[in-house]
C-alpha positions as CSV (number, residue, x, y, z in Angstrom):
1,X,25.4,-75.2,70.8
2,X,25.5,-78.7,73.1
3,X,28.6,-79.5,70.9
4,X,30.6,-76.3,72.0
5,X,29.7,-76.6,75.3
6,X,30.8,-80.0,75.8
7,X,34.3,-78.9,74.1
8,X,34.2,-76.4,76.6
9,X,33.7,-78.9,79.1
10,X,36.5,-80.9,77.9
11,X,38.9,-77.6,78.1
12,X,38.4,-76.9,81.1
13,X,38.6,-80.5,82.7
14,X,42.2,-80.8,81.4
15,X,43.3,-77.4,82.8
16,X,41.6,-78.9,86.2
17,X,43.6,-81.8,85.7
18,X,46.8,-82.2,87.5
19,X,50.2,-82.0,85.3
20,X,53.9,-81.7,85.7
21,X,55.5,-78.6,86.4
22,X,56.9,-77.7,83.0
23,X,53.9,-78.8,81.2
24,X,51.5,-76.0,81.5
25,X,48.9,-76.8,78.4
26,X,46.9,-73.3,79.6
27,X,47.8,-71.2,76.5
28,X,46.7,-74.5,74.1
29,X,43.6,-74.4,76.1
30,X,43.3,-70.8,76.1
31,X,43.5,-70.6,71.8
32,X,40.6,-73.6,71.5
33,X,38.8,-71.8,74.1
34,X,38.5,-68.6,72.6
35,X,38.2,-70.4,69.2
36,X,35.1,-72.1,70.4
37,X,33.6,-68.5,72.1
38,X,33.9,-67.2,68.7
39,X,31.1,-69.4,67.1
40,X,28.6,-68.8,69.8
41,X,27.0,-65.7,70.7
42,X,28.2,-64.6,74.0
43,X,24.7,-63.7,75.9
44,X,24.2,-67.6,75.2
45,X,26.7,-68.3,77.8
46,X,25.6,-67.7,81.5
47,X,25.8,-64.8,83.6
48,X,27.9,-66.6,86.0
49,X,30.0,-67.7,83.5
50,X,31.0,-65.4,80.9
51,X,33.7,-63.2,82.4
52,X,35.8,-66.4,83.6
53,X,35.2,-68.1,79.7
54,X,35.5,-64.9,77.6
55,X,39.1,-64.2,79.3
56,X,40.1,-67.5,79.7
57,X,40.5,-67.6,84.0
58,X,38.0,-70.6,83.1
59,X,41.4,-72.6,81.7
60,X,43.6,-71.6,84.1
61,X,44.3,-71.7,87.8
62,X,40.9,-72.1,88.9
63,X,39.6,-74.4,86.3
64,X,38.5,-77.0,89.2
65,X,36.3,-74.4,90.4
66,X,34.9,-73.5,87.1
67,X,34.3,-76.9,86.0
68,X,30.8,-77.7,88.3
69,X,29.6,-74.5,86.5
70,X,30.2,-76.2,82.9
71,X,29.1,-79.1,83.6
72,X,25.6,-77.6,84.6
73,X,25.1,-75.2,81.6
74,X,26.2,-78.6,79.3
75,X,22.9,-80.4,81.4
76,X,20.9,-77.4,81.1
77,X,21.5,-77.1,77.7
78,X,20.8,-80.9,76.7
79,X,17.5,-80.7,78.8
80,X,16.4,-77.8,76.7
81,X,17.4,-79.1,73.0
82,X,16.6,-82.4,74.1
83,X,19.9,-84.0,72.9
């Protein structure tokens, strides 16, 4: 599951990531995302997580804010499988 959490990770970083006005990669992001989501089990992902991943808020406007979040379950998750 590291591997689909650091594609997460990825995700959401380019939705934080500043772009011009008529590029808006968010429904891209959104697909991948949900793509991803569907080859883990969802009580895997963190309670504080899962609402803003499962309907894709976590790709969108507030991606900078989700990102810190990702970022810690990808570190949690390599401390406990030791990758």
């Amino acid at each position: 599951m590291y591997f689909e959490i650091q594609r997460i990770a990825g995700l959401i970083k380019e939705a934080a990531t500043p772009r011009p006005t008529r590029f808006d990669p968010r429904p891209r992001l959104a697909q991948e995302l949900r793509r991803i989501l569907d080859s883990i089990p969802s009580e895997s992902i963190p309670e504080t997580l899962r609402a803003a991943l499962l309907s894709g808020e976590a790709v969108g406007d507030e991606a900078d804010h989700w990102l810190p979040h990702v970022r810690r379950w990808l570190a949690d998750e390599c401390a406990r499988t030791g990758v």
